[in-house]
C-alpha positions, 0 to 999 in steps of 0.5 A: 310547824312546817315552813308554810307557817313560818313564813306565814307567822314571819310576815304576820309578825313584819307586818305587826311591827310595820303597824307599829311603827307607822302609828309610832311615826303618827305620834311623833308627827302629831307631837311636831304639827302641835309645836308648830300651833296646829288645830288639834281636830286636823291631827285627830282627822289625819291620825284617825283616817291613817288608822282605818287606812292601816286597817284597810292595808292589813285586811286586803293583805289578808283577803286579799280577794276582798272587794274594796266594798266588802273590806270596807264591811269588814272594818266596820265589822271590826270596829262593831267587834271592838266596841262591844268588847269595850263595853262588855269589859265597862260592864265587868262582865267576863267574855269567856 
């Protein structure tokens, strides 16, 4: 491994782990606003929007010569990706 891939491999790394713990820090806030008797839909919108925000985050870090229309195509892209993951693995069937 050359210093390009350390560097590399280092800042994914960082960047999971600042992901990470902006959704840590979401749940810990969301915990908060329910003791305080907010609506429990308002913490799902704001948890959901900081989500795809994240994810908008992440992917102009790694095309960062994406449109913001065309990252928008990439998280539905994701999100498309993901579902039919999620179904195939109800499904039992093997994705090999």
């Amino acid at each position: 491994m050359d210093k390009t891939e350390e560097t590399e491999l280092l800042q994914r790394n960082d960047l999971l782990f600042i992901r990470k713990k902006k959704l840590q820090d979401e749940i810990q806030s969301a915990i908060r606003i329910i003791k305080k008797k907010i609506e429990p839909l308002e913490i799902a919108d704001k948890f959901i929007t900081d989500t795809f925000e994240i994810m908008k985050d992440g992917i102009s870090r790694n095309y960062p010569e994406l449109s913001e229309s065309n990252i928008h195509q990439k998280v539905r892209d994701l999100l498309s990706l993901a579902r039919k993951i999620q179904i195939l693995q109800k499904r039992g069937k093997d994705l090999g």
